[in-house]
C-alpha positions as CSV (number, residue, x, y, z in Angstrom):
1,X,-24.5,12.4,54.7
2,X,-23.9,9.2,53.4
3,X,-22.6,6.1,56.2
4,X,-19.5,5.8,53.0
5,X,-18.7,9.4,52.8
6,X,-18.8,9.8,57.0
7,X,-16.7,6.8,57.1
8,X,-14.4,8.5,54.9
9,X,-13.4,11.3,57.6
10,X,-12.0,8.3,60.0
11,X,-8.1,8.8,60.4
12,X,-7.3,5.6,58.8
13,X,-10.8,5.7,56.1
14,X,-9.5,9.9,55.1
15,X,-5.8,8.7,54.1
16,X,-7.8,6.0,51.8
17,X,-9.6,8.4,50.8
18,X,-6.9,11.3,50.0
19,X,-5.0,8.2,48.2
20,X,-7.5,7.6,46.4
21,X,-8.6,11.0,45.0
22,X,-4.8,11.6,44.1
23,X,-5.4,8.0,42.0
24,X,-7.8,9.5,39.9
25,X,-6.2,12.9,39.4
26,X,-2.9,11.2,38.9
27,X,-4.9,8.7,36.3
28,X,-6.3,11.8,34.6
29,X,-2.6,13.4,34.1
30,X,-1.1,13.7,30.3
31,X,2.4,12.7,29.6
32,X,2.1,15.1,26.7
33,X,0.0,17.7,25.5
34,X,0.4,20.0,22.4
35,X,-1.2,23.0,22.5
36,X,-1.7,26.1,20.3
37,X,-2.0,24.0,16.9
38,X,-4.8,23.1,14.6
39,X,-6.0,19.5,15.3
40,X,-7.8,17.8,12.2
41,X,-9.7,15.1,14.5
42,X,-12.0,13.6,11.5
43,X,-14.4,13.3,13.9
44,X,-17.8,12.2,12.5
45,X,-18.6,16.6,13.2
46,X,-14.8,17.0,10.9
47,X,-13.6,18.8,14.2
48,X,-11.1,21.4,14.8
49,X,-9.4,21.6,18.0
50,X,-6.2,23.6,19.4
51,X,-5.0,20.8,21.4
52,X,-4.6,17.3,22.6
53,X,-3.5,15.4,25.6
54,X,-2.1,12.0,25.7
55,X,-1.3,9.1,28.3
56,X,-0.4,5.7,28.1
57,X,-0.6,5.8,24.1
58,X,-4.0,6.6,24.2
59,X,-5.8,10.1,23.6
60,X,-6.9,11.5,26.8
61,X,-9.0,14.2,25.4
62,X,-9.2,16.9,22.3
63,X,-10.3,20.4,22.6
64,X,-9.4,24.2,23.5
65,X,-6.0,25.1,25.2
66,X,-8.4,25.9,28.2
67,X,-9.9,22.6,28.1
68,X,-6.3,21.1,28.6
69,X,-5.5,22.4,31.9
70,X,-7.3,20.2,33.4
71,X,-5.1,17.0,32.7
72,X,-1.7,18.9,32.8
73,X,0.3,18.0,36.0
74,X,3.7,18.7,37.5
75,X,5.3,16.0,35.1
76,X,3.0,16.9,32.1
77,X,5.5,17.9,29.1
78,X,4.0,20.7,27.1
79,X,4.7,21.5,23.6
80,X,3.5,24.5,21.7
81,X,3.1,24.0,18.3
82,X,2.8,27.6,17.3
83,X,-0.3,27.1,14.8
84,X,1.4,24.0,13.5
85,X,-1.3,21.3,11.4
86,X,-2.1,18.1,13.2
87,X,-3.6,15.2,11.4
88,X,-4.0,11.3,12.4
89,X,-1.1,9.1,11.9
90,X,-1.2,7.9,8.6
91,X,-2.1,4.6,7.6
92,X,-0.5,3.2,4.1
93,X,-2.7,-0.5,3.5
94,X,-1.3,-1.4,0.5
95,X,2.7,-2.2,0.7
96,X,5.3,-4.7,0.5
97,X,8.2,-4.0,3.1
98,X,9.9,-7.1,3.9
99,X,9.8,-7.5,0.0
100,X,11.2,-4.0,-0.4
101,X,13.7,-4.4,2.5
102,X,15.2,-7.7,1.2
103,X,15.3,-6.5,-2.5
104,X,16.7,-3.3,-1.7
105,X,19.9,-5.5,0.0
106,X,19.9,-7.6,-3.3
107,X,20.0,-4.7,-5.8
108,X,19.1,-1.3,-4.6
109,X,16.0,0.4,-7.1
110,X,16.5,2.8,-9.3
111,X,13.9,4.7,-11.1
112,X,14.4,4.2,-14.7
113,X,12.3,6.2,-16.7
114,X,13.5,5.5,-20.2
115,X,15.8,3.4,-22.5
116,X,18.7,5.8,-22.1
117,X,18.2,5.7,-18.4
118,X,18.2,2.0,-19.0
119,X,21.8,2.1,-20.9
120,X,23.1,4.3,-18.3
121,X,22.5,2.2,-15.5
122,X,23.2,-0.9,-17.6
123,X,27.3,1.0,-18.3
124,X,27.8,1.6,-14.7
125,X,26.5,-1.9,-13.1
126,X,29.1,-3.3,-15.4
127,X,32.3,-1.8,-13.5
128,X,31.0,-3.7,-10.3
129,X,29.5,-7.1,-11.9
130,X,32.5,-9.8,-12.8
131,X,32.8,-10.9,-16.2
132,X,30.6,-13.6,-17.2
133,X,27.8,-12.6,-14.3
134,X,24.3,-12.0,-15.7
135,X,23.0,-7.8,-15.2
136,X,19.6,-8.0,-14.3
137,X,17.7,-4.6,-14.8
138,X,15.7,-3.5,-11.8
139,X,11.5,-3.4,-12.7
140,X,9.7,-0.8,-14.7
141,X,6.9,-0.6,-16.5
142,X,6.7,0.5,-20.4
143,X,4.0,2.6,-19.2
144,X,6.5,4.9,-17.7
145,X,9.3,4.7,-19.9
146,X,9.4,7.6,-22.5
147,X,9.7,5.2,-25.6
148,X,6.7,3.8,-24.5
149,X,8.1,0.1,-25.1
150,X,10.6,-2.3,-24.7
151,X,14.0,-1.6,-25.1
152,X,15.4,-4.3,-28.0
153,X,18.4,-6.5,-27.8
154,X,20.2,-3.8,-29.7
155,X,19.7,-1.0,-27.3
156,X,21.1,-3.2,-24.3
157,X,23.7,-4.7,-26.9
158,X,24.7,-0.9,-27.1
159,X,25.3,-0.4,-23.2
160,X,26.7,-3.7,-22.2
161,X,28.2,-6.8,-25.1
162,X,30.4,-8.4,-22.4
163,X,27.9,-9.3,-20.0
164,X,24.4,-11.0,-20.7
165,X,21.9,-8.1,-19.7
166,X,18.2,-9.9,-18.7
167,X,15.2,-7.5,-18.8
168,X,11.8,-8.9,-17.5
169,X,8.9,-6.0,-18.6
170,X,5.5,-6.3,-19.1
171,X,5.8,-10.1,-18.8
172,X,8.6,-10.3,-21.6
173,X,12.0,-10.9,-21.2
174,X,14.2,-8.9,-22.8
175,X,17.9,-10.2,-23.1
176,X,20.7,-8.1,-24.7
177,X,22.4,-10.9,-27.7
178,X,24.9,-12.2,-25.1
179,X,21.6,-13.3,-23.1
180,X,20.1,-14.9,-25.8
181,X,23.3,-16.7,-27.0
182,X,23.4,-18.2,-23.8
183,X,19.8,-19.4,-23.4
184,X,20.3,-21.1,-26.9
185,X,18.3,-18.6,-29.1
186,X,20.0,-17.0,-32.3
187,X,18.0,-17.1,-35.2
188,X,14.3,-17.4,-36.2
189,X,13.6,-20.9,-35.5
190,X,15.5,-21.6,-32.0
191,X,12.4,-22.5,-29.6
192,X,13.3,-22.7,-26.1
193,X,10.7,-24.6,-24.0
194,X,7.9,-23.4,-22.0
195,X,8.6,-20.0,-24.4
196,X,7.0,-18.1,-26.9
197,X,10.2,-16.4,-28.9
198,X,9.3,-13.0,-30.8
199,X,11.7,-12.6,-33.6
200,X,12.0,-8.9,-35.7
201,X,12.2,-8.5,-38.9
202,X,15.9,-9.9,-39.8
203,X,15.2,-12.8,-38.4
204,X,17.0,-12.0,-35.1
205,X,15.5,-12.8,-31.3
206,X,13.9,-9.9,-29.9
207,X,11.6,-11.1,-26.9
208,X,10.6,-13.9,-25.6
209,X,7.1,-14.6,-23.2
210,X,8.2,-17.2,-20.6
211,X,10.8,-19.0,-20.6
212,X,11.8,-18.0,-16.7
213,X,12.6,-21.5,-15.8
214,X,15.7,-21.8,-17.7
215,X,16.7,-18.2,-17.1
216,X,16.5,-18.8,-14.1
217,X,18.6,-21.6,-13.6
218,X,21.3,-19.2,-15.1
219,X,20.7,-16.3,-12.8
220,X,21.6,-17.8,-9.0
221,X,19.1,-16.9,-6.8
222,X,20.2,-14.3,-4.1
223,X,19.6,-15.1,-0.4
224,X,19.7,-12.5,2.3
225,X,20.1,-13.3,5.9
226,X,17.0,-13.0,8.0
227,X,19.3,-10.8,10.7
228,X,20.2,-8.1,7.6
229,X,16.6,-8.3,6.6
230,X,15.3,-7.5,9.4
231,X,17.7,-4.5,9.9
232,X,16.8,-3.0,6.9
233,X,13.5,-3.4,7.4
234,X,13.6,-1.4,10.1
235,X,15.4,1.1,8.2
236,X,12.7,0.7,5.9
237,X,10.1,1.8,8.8
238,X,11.9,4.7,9.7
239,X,11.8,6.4,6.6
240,X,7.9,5.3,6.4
241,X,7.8,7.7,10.0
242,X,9.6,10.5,7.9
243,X,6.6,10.9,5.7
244,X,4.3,10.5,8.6
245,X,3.3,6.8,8.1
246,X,2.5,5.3,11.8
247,X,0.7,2.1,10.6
248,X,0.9,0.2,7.2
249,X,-1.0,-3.2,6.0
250,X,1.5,-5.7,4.1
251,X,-0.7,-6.5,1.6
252,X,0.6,-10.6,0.5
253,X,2.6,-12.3,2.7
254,X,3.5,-15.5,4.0
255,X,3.1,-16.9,7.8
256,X,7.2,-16.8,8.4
257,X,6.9,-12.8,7.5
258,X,4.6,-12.6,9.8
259,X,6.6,-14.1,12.3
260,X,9.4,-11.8,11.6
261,X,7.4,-8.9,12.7
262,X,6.3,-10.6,15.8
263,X,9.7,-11.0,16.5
264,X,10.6,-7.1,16.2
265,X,7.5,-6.5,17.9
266,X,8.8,-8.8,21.0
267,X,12.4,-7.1,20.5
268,X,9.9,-3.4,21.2
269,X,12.0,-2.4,17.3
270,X,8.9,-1.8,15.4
271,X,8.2,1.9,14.5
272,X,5.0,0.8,12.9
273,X,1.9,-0.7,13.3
274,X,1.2,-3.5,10.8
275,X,-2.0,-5.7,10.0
276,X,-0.9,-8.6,7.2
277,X,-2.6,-10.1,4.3
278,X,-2.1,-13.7,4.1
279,X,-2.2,-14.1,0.1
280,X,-2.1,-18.3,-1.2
281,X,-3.9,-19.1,-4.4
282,X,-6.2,-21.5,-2.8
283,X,-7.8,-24.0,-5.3
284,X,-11.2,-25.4,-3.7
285,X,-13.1,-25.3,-0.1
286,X,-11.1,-28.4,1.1
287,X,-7.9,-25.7,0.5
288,X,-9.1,-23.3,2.6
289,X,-9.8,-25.5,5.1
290,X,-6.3,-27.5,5.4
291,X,-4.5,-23.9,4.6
292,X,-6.5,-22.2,7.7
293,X,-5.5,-25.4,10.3
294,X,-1.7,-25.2,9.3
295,X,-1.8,-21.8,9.8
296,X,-3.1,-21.6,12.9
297,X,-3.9,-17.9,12.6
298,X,-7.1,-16.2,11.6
299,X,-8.2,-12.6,10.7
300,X,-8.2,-10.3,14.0
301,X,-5.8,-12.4,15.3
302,X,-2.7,-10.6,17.3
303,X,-2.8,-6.7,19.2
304,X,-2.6,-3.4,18.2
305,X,0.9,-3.9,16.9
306,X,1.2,-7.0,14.8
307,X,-2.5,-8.3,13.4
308,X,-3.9,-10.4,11.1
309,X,-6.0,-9.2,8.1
310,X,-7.6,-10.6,5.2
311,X,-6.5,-14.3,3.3
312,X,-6.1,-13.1,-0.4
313,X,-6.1,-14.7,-3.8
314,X,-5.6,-13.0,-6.9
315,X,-7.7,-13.0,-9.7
316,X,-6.4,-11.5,-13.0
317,X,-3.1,-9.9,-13.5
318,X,-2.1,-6.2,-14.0
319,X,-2.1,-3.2,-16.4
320,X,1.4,-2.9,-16.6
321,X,1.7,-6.4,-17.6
322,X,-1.0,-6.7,-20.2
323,X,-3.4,-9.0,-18.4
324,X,-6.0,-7.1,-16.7
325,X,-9.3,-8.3,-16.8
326,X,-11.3,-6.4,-18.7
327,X,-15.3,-6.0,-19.6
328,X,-14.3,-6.0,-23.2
329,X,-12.0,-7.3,-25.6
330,X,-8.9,-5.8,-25.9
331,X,-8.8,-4.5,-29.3
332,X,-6.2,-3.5,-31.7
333,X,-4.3,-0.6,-29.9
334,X,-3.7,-2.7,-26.7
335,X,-2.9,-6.3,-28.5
336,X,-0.4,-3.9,-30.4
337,X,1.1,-2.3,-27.1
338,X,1.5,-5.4,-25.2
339,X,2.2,-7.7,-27.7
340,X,-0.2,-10.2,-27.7
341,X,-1.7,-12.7,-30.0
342,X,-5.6,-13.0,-29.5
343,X,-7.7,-10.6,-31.1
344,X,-10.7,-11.7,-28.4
345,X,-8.3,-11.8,-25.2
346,X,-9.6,-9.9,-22.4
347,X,-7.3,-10.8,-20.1
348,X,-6.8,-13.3,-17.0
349,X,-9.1,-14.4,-15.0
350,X,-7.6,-17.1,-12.8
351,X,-11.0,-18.2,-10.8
352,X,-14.0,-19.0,-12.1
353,X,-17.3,-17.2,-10.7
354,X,-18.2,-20.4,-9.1
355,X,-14.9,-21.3,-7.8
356,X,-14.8,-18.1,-6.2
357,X,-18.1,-18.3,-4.6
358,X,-16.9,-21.5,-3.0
359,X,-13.5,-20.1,-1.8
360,X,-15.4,-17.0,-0.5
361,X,-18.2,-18.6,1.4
362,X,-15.5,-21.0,3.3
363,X,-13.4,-18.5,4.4
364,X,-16.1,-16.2,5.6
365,X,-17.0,-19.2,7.2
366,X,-14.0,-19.9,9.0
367,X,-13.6,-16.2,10.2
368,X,-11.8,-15.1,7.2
369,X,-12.2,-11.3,5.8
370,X,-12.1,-11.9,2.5
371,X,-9.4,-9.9,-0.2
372,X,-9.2,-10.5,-3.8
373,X,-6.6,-8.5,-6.1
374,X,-8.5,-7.6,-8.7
375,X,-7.2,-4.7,-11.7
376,X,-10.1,-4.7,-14.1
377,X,-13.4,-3.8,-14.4
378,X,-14.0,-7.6,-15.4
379,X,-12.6,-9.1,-13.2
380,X,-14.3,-7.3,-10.7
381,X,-17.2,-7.5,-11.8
382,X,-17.0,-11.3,-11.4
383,X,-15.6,-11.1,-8.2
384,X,-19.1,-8.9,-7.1
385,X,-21.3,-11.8,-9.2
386,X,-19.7,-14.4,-6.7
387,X,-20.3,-12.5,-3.6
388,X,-23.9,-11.8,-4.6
389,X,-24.2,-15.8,-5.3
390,X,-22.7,-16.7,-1.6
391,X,-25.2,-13.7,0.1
392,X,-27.9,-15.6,-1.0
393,X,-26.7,-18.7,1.4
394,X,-24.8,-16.3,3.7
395,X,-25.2,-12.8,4.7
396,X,-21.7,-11.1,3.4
397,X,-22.5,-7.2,4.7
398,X,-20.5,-6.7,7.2
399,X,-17.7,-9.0,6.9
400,X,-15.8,-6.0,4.5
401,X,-14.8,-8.0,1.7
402,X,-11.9,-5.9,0.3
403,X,-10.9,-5.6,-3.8
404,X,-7.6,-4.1,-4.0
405,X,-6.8,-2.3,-7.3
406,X,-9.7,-1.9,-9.2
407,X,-9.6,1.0,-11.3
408,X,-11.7,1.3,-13.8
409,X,-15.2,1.3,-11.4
410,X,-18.3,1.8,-12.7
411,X,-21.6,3.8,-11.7
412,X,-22.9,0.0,-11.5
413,X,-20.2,-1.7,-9.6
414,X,-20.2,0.8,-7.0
415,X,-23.9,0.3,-6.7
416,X,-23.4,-3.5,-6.0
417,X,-20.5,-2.8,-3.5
418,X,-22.3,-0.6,-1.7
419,X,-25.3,-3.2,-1.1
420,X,-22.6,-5.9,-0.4
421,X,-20.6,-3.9,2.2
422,X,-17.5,-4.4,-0.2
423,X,-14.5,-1.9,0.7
424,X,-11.9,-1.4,-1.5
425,X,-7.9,0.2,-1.3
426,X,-6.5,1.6,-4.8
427,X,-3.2,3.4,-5.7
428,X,-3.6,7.1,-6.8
429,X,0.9,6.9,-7.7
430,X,0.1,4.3,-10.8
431,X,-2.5,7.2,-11.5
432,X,0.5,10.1,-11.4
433,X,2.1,7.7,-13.6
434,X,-0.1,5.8,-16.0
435,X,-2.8,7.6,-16.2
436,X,-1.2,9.5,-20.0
437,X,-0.4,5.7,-21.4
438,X,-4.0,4.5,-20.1
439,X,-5.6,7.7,-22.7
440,X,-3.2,6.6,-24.8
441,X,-4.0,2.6,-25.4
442,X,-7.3,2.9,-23.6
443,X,-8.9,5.8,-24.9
444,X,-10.5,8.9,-22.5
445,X,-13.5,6.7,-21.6
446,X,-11.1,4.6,-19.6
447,X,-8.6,7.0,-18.3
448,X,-12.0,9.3,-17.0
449,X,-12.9,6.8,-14.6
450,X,-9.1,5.2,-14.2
451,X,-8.9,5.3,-10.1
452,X,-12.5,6.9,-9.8
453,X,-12.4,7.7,-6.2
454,X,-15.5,10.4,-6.4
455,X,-17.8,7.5,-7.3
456,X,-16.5,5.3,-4.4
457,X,-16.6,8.3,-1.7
458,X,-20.2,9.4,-3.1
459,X,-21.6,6.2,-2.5
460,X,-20.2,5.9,0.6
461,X,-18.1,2.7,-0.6
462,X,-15.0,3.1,1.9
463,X,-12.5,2.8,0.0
464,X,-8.4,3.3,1.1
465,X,-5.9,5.2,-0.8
466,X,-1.9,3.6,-1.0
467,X,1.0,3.0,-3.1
468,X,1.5,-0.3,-3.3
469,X,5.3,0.3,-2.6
470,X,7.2,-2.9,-3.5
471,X,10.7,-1.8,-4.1
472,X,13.3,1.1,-3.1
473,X,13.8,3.3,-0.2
474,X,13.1,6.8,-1.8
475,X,9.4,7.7,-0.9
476,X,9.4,9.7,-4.1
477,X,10.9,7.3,-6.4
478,X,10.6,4.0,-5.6
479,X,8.6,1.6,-7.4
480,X,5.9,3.0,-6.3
481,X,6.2,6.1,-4.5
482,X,4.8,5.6,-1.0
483,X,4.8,9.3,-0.1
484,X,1.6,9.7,1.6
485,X,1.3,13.6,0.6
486,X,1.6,12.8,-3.0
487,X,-1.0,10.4,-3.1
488,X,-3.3,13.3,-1.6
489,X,-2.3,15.5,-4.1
490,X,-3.1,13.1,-7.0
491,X,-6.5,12.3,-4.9
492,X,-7.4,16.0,-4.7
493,X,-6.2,17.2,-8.3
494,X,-6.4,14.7,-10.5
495,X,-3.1,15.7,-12.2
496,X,-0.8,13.3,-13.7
497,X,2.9,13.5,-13.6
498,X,3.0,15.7,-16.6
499,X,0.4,18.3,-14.8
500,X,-2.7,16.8,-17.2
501,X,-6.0,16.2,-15.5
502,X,-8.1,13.5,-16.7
503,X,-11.4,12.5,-14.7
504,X,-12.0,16.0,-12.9
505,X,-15.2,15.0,-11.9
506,X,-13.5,12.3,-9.9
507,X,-11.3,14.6,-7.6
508,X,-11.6,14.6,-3.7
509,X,-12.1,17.4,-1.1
510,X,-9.1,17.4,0.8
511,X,-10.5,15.9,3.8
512,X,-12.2,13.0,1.7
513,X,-8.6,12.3,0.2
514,X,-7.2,12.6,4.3
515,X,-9.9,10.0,5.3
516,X,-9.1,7.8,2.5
517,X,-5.4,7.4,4.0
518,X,-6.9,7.1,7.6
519,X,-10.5,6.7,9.2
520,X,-11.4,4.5,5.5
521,X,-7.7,2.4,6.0
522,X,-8.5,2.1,9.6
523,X,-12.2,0.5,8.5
524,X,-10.9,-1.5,6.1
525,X,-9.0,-3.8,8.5
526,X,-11.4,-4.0,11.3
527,X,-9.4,-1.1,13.4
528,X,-11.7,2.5,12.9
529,X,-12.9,2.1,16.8
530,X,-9.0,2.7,17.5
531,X,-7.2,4.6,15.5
532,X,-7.8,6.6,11.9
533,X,-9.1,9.8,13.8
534,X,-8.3,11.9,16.7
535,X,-10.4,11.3,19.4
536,X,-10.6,10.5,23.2
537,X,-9.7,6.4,24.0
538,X,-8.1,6.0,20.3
539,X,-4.3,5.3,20.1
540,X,-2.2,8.0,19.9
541,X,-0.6,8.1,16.6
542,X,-0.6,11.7,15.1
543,X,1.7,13.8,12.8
544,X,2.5,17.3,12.6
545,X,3.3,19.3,9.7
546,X,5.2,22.2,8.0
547,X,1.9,23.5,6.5
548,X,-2.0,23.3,6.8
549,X,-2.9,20.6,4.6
550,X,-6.4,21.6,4.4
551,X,-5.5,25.8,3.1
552,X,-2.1,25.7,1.2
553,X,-1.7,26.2,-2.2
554,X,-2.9,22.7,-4.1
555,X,0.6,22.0,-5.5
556,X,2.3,22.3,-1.9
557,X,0.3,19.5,-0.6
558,X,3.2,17.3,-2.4
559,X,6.1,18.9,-0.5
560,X,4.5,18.6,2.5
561,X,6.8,17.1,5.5
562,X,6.2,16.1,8.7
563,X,8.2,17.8,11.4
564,X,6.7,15.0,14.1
565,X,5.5,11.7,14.0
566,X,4.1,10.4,17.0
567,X,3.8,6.8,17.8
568,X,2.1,5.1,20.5
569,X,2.4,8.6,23.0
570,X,5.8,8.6,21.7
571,X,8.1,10.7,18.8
572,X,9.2,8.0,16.4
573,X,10.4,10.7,13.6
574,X,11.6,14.4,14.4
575,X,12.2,16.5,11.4
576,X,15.1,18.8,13.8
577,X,16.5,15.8,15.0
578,X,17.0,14.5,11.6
579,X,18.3,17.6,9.9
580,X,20.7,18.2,12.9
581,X,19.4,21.7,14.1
């Protein structure tokens, strides 16, 4: 016997010693356990357990009813979940909430999905504006409306005459004729500076590209407390736990927004876990540089609850908006549909390759990960030529330089990510939705590989699936839909919002789609070690559902709902609660 265990049966040395085995039980105990349930861990052996026990926000173990027992204790609060699915707490890395939150207390989105949805909303927003106000139209894209285009001067004239009506779509402004009166253009041959005026054929004003300065100076600007923001952000949150979203990556912000969720953070109001993207359009090394000291922040910095990620730039503009970098010219069709001038353009590109090499290299430097917002295959491919020119002075594996968008991938840009350690987080929603204009003004070549998640997952490229939500509350109809079950769907069945599949060869199993909105988002931002799966030490985010993801029918995996979202150990959404049962 050991002089340490005999000491240990001394009066004073055994009550130690009782004290100090009812420590370890006590530090063994759950605060929660669910049983009786089908736990998805994404373990690297794609695990199913029965059950799982949590303490402190962490996981405390995952396995077998029987293997529970163990940690349950007189306090212990059991819950059966009578064969219920459990999967990780999802992670949506691609949003814009405070944007959302302060918009939506500006002018609430609405989904408009065609000119006479247009007109409709345009007749009832005039019995609340005052006479003389401008009506601004809340943002679509002419890849969703019906029509397929703009609506003209005419078609807005026909909903609203009294008020000036101001449109901005695919990087035109549209203006009913009271608009245009006002900003000085009537007929063919009124020029307005800083604009390119498109007339029709009668000689009347029927678009205009630019020009935003002196609209602008006619449309006040709309400010929004920082108190009302911040409530409705938290609204905002909530409804992000309702469709089991536990951590989410604002993907361009600004140091004060930031601050704002430290602050919610420090009042113990956030519902969400949130890791931001610093975006400035940085111009030279020296930038970075004199950006980074002001700052004061760097990637990593912050705690499981309010982090900082990447320092972003963008390089070339969007699909919806006509200016996506692509490998080729645009050609006839899409110069038609956007309205362009160039028969050559290919799009913007607003770095050079060399530029971006030097912005790279001295952020990486600094402790930077790296995030560029790239939609085409061209720009991206540039983006990839600049990384391989800084690898060659400094290693860049590793450091998971992150494109966001991109998608139109190729066999050969995937190859070069892979050998680059580039990850990457794309939208599957502007798939649901665009992906019938893209075979339209693209051709199937393009819409085949549009969002080509198989190519990404087979070559191991991480790569995140999101929404990019930006405006509205509605999870299913907000520009863009941020529910996280119909972004699995799309990921899994390649269907677009009319039911037409495009690309099948580029569909997911439904656990690759899962791990593309949790173990991949978690890597992405530095975080897979603590959340992302379910697994002993990790935090304990989690989300139960009405069905079993992985055997329903295909088209239920979009009506999925969560009936528990779990937080940090803790229930931050509860489906019964909610519906009042």
């Amino acid at each position: 016997m050991s002089v340490l265990f005999r000491n240990c049966f001394r009066p004073t040395c055994l009550v130690l010693f009782v004290c100090l085995i009812t420590s370890m039980v006590s530090a063994e105990t759950a605060t929660l356990i669910f049983k009786n349930g089908k736990v998805i861990t994404l373990d690297f052996k794609s695990k199913i357990a029965e059950a799982i026990a949590i303490r402190d926000g962490k996981i405390l173990a995952v396995g077998s009813n029987a293997e529970m027992k163990p940690f349950q204790g007189e306090q212990t609060k059991v819950v059966s979940l009578d064969g219920k699915t459990v999967i990780p707490g999802l992670i949506e890395s691609h949003v814009h909430a405070l944007r959302a939150a302060r918009g939506e207390l500006i002018q609430p989105h609405q989904e408009l999905n065609s000119v006479a949805e247009i007109q409709a909303w345009i007749r009832e927003k005039v019995k609340e504006v005052p006479p003389g106000r401008w009506i601004t139209v809340p943002r679509t894209d002419i890849t969703r409306l019906k029509e397929r285009r703009r609506p003209t001067p005419a078609e807005l004239d026909a909903a609203c005459s009294t008020h000036p009506v101001y449109m901005n779509i695919a990087r035109k402004n549209v203006l009913n004729t009271r608009g245009f009166e006002l900003i000085g253009i009537r007929k063919e041959g009124d020029k307005l500076a800083g604009a390119r005026v498109i007339f029709d054929e009668a000689g009347k004003p029927l678009m205009m590209e630019g020009g935003g300065g002196a609209i602008s100076k006619l449309i006040p600007r709309e400010t929004v407390p920082p108190e009302a923001t911040r409530e409705a952000l938290k609204k905002l949150h909530a409804i992000y736990n309702s469709v089991g979203i536990t951590s989410i990556l604002e993907r361009g912000s600004r140091v004060d927004e930031y601050r704002e969720y430290e602050l919610l953070k420090e009042q113990n109001e956030l519902t969400v876990r949130m890791t931001m993207t610093i975006r400035e359009q940085l111009r030279s090394a020296e930038a970075v540089r004199e950006f980074t000291k002001k700052l004061g922040l760097i990637t990593g910095d912050g705690d499981d609850w309010v982090r900082v990620g990447p320092l972003k730039i963008s390089v070339d503009g969007g699909i919806h908006w006509g200016s996506t970098r692509l490998s080729e010219p645009y050609g006839e069709k899409r110069i038609k549909f956007y309205v362009l001038e160039d028969p050559d353009y290919r799009g913007d590109l607003a770095y050079s390759r060399e530029l971006m090499a030097e912005i790279f290299e001295e952020g990486q430097k600094l402790g930077w990960q790296m995030c560029c917002h790239a939609t085409g295959d061209g720009s991206v491919n540039e983006i990839l030529s600049a990384l391989e020119e800084v690898n060659q002075r400094l290693p860049v594996k590793g450091r998971r330089f992150c494109i966001t968008h991109a998608y139109f991938p190729s066999g050969e840009s995937v190859k070069r990510s892979r050998n680059l350690g580039v990850c990457y987080d794309t939208q599957t929603y502007l798939f649901y939705r665009d992906a019938d204009a893209i075979n339209q003004i693209y051709g199937p070549s393009w819409v085949n590989r549009f969002m080509g998640l198989k190519m990404f997952v087979d070559a191991g490229v991480p790569v995140a699936i999101n929404s990019d939500h930006m405006n509205g509350f509605d999870p299913d109809h907000s520009m863009n839909a941020f529910n996280p079950f119909l972004a699995l769907y799309i990921a899994v069945s390649r269907r677009d919002i009319y039911g037409d599949v495009y690309g099948p060869q580029q569909k997911l199993s439904r656990e690759e789609a899962l791990r593309c909105m949790t173990s991949d988002a978690a890597y992405i931002s530095f975080e897979e070690d603590k959340k992302g799966t379910l697994e002993p030490g990790k935090l304990a985010d989690l989300v139960v559902l009405d069905r079993d993801y992985l055997t329903c029918p295909e088209e239920e995996i979009k009506q999925i709902k969560p009936l528990l979202t779990v937080l940090d150990g803790k229930v931050v959404y509860d489906a019964a609660q909610d519906s009042g049962t």
